[in-house]
PyMOL Python script that loads the backbone (N, CA, C, O; Angstrom):
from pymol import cmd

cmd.read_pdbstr("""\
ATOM      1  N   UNK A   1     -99.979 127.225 121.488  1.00  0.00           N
ATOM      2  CA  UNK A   1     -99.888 125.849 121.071  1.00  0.00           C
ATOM      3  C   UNK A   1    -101.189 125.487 120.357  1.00  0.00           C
ATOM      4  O   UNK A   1    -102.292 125.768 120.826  1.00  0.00           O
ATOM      5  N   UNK A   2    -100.986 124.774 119.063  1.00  0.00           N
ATOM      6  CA  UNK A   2    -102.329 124.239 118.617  1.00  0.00           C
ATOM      7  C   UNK A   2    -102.546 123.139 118.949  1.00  0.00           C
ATOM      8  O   UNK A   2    -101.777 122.237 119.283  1.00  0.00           O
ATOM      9  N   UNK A   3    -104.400 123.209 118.806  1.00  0.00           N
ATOM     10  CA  UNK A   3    -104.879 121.714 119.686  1.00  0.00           C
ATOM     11  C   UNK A   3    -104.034 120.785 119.074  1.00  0.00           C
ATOM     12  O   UNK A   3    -103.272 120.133 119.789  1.00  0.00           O
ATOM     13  N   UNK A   4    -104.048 120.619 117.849  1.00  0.00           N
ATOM     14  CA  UNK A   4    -103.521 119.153 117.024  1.00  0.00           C
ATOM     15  C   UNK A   4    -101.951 118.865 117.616  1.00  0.00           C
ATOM     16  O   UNK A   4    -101.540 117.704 117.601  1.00  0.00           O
ATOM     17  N   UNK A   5    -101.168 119.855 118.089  1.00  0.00           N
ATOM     18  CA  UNK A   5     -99.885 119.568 118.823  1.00  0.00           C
ATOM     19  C   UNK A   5     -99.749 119.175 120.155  1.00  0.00           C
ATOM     20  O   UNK A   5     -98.918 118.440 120.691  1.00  0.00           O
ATOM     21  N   UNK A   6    -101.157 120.078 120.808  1.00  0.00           N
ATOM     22  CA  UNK A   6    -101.313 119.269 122.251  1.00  0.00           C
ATOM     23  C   UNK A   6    -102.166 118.098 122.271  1.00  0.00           C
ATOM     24  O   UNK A   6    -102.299 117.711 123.431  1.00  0.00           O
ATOM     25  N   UNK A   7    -102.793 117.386 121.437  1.00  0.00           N
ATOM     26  CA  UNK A   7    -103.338 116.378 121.721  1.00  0.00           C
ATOM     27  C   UNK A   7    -102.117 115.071 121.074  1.00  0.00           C
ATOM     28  O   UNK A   7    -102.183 113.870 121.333  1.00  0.00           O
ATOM     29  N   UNK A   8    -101.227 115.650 120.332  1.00  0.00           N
ATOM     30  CA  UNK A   8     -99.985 114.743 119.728  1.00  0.00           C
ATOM     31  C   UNK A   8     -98.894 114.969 121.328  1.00  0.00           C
ATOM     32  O   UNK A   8     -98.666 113.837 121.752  1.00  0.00           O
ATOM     33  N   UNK A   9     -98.467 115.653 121.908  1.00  0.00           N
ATOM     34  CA  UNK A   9     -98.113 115.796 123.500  1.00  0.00           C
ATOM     35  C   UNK A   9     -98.684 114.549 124.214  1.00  0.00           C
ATOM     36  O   UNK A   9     -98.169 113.514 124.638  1.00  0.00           O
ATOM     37  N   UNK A  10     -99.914 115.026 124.188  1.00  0.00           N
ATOM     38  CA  UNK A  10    -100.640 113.949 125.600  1.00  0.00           C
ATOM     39  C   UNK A  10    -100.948 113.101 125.008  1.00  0.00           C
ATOM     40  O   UNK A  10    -101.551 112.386 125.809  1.00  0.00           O
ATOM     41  N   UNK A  11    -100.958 112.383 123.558  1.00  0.00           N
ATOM     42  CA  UNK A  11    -100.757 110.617 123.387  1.00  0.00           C
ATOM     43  C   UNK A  11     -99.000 110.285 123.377  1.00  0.00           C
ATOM     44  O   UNK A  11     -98.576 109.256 123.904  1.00  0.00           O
ATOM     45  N   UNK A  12     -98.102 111.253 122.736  1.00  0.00           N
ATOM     46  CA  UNK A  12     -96.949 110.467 123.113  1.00  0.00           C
ATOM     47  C   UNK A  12     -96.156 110.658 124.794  1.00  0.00           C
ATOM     48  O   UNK A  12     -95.164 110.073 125.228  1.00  0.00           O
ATOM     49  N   UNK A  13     -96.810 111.433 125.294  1.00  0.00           N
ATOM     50  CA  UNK A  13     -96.685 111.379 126.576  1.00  0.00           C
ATOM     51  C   UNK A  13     -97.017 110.120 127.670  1.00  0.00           C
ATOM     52  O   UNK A  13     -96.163 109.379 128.159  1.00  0.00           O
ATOM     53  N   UNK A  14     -98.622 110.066 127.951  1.00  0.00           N
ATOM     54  CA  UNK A  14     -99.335 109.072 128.187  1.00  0.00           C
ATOM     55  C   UNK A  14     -99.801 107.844 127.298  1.00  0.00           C
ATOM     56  O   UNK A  14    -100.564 107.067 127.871  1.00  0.00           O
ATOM     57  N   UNK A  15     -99.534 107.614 126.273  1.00  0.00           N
ATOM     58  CA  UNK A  15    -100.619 106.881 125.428  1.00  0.00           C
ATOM     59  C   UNK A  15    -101.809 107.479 124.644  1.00  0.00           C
ATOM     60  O   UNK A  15    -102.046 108.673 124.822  1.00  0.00           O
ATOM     61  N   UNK A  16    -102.342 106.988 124.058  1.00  0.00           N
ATOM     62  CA  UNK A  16    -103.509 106.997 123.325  1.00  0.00           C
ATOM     63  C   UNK A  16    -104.314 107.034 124.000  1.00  0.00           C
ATOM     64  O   UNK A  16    -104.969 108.061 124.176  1.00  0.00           O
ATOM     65  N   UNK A  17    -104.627 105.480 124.848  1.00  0.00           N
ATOM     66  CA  UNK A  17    -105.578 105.407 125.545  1.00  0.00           C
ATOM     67  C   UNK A  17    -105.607 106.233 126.887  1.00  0.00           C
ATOM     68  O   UNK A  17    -106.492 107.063 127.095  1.00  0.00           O
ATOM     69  N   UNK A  18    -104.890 106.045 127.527  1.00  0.00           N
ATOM     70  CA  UNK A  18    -104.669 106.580 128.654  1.00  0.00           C
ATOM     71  C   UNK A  18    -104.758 108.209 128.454  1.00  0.00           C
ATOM     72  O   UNK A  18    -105.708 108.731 129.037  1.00  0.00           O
ATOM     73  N   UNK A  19    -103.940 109.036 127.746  1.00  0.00           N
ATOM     74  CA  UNK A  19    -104.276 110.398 127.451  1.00  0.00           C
ATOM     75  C   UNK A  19    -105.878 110.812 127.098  1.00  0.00           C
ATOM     76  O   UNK A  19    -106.397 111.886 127.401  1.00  0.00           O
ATOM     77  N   UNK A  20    -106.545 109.680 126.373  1.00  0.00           N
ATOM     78  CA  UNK A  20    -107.779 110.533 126.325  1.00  0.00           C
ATOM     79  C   UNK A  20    -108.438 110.126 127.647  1.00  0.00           C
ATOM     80  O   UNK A  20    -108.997 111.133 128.081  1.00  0.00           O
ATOM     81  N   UNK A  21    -108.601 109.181 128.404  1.00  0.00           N
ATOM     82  CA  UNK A  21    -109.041 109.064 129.171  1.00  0.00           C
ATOM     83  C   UNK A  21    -108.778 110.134 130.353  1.00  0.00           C
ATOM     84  O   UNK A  21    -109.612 110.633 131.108  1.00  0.00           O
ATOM     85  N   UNK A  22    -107.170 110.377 130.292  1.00  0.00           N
ATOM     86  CA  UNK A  22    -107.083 111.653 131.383  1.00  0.00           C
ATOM     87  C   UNK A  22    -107.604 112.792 130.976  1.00  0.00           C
ATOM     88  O   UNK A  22    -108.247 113.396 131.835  1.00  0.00           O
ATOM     89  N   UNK A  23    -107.513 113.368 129.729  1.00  0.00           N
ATOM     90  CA  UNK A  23    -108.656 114.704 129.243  1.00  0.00           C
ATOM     91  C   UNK A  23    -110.066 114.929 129.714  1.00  0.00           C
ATOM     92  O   UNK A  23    -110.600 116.022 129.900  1.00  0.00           O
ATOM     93  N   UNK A  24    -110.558 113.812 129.868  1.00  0.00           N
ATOM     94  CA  UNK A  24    -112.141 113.824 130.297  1.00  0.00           C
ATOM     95  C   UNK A  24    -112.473 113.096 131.849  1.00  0.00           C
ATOM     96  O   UNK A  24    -113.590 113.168 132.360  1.00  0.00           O
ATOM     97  N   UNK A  25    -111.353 112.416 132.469  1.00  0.00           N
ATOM     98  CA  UNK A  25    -111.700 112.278 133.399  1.00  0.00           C
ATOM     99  C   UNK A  25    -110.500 112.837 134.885  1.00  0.00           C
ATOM    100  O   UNK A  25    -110.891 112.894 136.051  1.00  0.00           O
ATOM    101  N   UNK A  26    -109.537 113.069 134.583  1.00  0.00           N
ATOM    102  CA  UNK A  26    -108.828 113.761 135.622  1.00  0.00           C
ATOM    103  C   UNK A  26    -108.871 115.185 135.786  1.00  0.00           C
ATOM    104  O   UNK A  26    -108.586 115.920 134.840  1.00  0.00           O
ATOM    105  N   UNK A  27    -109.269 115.726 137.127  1.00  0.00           N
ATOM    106  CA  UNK A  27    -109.598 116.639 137.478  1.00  0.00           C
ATOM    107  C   UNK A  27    -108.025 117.965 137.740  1.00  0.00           C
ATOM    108  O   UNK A  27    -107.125 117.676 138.529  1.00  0.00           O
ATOM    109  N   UNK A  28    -108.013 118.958 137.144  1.00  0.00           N
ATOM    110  CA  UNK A  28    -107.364 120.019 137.331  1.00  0.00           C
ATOM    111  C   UNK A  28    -107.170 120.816 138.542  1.00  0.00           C
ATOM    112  O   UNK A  28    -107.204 121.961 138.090  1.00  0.00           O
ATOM    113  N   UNK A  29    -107.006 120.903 139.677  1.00  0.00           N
ATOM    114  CA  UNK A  29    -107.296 121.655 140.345  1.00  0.00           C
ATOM    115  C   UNK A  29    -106.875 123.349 139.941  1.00  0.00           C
ATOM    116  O   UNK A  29    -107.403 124.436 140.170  1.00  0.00           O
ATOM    117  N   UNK A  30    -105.572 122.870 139.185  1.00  0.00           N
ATOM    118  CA  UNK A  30    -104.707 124.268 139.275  1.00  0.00           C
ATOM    119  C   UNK A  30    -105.777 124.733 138.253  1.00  0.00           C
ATOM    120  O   UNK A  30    -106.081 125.893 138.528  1.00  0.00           O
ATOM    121  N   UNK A  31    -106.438 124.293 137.220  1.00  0.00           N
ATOM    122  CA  UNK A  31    -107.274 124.954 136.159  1.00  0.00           C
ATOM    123  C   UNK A  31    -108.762 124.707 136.703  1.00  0.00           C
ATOM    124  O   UNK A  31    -109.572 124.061 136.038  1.00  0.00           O
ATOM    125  N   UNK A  32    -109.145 125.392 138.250  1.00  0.00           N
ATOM    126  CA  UNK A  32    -110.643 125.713 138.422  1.00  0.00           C
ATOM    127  C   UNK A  32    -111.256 124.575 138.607  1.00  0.00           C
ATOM    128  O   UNK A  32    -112.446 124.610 138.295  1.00  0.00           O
ATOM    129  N   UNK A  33    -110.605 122.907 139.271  1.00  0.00           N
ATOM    130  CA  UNK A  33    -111.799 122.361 139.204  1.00  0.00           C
ATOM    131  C   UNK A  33    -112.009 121.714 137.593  1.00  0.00           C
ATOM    132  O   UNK A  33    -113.101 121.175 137.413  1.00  0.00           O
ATOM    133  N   UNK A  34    -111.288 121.725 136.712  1.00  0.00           N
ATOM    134  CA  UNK A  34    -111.902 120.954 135.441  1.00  0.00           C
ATOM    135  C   UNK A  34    -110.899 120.241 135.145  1.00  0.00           C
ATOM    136  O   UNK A  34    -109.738 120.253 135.553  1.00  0.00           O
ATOM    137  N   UNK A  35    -111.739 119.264 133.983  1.00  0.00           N
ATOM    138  CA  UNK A  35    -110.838 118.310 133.264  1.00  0.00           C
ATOM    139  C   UNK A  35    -109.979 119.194 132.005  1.00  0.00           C
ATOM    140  O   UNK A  35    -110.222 120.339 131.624  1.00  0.00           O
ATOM    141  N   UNK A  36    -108.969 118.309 131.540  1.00  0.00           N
ATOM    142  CA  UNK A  36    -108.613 118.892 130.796  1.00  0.00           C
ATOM    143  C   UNK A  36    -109.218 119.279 129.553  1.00  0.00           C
ATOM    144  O   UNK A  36    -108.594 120.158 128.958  1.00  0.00           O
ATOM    145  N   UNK A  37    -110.398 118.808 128.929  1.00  0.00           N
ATOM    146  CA  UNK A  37    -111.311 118.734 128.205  1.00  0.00           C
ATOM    147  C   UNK A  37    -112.124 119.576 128.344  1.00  0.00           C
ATOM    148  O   UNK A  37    -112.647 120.040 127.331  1.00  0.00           O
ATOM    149  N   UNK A  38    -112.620 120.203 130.036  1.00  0.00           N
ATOM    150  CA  UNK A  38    -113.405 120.823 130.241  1.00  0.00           C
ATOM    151  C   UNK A  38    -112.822 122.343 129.752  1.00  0.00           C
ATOM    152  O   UNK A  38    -113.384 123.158 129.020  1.00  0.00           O
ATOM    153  N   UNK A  39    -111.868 122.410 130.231  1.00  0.00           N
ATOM    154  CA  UNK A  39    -110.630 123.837 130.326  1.00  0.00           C
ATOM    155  C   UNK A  39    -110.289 124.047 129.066  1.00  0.00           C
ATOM    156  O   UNK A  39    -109.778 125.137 128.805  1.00  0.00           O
ATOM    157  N   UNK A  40    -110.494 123.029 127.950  1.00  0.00           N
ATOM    158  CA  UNK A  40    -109.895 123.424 126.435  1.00  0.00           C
ATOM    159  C   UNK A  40    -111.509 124.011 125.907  1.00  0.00           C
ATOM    160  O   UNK A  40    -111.598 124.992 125.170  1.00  0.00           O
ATOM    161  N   UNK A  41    -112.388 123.462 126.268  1.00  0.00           N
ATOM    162  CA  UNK A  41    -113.312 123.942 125.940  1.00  0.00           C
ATOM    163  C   UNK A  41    -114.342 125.297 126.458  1.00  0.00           C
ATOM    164  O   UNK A  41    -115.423 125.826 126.201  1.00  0.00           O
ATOM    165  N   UNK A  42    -113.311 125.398 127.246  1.00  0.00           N
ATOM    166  CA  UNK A  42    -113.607 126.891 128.060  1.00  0.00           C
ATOM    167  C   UNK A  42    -112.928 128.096 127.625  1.00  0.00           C
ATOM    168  O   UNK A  42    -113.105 129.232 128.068  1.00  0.00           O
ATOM    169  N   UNK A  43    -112.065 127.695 126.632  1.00  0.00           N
ATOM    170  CA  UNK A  43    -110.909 128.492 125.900  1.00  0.00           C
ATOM    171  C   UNK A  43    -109.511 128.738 126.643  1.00  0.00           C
ATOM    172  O   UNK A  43    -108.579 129.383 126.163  1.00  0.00           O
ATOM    173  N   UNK A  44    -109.520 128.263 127.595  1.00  0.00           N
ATOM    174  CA  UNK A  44    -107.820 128.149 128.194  1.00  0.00           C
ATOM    175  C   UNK A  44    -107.103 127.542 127.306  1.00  0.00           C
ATOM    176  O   UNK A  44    -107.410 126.579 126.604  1.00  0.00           O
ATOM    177  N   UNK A  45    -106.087 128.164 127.358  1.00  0.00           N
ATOM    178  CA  UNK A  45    -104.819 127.596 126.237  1.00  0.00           C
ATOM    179  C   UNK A  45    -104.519 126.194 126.162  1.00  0.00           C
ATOM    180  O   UNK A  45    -104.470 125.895 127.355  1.00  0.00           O
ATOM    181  N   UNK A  46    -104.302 125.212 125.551  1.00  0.00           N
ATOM    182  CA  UNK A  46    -103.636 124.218 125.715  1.00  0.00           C
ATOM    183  C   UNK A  46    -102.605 124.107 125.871  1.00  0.00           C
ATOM    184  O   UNK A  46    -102.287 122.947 126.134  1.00  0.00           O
ATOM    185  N   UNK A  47    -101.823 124.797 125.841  1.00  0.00           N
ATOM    186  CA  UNK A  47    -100.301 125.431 126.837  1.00  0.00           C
ATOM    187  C   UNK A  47    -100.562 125.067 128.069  1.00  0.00           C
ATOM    188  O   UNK A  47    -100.055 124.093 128.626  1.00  0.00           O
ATOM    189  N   UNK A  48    -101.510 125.969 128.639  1.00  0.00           N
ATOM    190  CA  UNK A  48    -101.703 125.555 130.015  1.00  0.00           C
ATOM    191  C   UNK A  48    -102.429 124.422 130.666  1.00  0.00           C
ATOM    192  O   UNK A  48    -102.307 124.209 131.872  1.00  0.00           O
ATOM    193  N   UNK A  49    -103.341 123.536 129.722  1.00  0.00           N
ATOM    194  CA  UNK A  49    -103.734 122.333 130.031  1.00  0.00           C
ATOM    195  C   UNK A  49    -102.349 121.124 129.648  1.00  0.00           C
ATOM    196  O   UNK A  49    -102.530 119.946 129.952  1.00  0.00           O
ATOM    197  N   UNK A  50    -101.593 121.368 129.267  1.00  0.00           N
ATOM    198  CA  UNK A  50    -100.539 120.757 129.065  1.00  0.00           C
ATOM    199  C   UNK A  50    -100.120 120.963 130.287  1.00  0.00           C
ATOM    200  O   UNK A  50    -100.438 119.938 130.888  1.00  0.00           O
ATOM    201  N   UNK A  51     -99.393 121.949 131.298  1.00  0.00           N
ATOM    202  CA  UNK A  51     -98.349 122.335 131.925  1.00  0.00           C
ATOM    203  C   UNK A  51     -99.205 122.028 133.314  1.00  0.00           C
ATOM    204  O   UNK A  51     -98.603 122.121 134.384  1.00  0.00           O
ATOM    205  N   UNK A  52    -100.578 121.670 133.302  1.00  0.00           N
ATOM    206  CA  UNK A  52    -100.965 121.673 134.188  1.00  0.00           C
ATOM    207  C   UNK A  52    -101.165 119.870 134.350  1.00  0.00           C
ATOM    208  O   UNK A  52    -101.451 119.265 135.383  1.00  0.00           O
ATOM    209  N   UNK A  53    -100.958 119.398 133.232  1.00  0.00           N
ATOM    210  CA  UNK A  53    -101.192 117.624 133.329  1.00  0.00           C
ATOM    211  C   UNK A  53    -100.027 117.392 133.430  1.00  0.00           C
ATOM    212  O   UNK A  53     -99.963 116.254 133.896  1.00  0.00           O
ATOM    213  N   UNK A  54     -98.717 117.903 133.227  1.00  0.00           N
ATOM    214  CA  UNK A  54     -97.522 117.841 133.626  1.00  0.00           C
ATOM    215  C   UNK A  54     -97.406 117.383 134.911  1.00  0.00           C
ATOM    216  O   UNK A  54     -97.153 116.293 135.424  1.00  0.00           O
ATOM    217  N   UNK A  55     -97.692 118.653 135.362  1.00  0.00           N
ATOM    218  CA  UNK A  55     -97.581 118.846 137.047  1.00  0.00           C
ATOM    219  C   UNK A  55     -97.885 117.902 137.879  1.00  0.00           C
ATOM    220  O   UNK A  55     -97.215 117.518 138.838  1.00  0.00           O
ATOM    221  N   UNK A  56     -99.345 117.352 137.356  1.00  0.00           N
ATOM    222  CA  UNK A  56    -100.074 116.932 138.127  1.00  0.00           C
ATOM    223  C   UNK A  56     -99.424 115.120 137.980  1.00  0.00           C
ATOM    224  O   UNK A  56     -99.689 114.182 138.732  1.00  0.00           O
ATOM    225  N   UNK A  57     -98.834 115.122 137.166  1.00  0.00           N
ATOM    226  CA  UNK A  57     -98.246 113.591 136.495  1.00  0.00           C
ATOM    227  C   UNK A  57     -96.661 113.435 136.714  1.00  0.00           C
ATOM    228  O   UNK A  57     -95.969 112.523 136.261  1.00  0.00           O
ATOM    229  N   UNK A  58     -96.203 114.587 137.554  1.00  0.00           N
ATOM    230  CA  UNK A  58     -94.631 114.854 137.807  1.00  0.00           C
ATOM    231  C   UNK A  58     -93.846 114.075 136.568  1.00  0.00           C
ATOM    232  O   UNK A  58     -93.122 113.083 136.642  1.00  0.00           O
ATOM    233  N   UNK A  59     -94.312 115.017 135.157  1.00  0.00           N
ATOM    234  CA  UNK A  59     -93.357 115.019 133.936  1.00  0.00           C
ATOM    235  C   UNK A  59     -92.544 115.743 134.038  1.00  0.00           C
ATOM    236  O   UNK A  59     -92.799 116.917 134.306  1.00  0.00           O
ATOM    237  N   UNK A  60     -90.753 115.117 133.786  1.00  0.00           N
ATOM    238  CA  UNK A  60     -89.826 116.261 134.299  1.00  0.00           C
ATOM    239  C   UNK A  60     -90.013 117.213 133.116  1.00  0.00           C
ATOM    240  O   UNK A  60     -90.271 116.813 131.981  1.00  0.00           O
ATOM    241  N   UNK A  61     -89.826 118.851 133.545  1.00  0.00           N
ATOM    242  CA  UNK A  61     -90.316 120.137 133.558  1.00  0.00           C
ATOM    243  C   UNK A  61     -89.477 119.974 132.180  1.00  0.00           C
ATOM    244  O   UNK A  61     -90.286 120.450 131.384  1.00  0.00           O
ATOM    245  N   UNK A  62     -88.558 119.663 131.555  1.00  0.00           N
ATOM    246  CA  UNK A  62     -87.563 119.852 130.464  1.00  0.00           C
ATOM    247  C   UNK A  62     -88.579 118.933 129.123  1.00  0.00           C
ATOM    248  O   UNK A  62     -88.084 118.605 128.045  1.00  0.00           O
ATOM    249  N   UNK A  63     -89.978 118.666 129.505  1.00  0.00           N
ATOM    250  CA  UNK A  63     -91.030 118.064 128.634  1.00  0.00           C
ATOM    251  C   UNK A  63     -91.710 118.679 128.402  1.00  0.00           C
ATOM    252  O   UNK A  63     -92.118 118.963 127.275  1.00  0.00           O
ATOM    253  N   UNK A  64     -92.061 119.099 129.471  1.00  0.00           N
ATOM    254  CA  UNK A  64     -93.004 120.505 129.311  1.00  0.00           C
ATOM    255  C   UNK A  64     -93.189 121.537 127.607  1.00  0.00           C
ATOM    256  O   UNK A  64     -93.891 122.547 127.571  1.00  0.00           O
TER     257      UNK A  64
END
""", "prot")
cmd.dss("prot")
cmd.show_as("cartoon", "prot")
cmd.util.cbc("prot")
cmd.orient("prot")
């Protein structure tokens, strides 16, 4: 997934506001302890920072 598609995901998902705010301030557990911001910048896929803000936001799985 490219960033520019997962960051178009998590504003029409959450919002604008609200999506960036969860990138930098909600914590991942399933991704080590980081934000989602932290984990894109660690080189984890944004596939999986997606599937993991899913989870954590009980988006039904057919959004994913």
């Amino acid at each position: 997934m490219r960033l520019t598609e997962f960051h178009e995901l998590v504003a029409g998902q959450f919002g604008e506001m609200r999506g960036a705010s969860l990138l930098v301030d909600h914590v991942l557990t399933s991704l080590g302890g980081r934000t989602g911001a932290q984990a894109i910048e660690a080189g984890v896929d944004p596939r999986e920072v997606w599937r993991a803000l899913c989870a954590d936001f009980d988006v039904p799985r057919d959004q994913w």
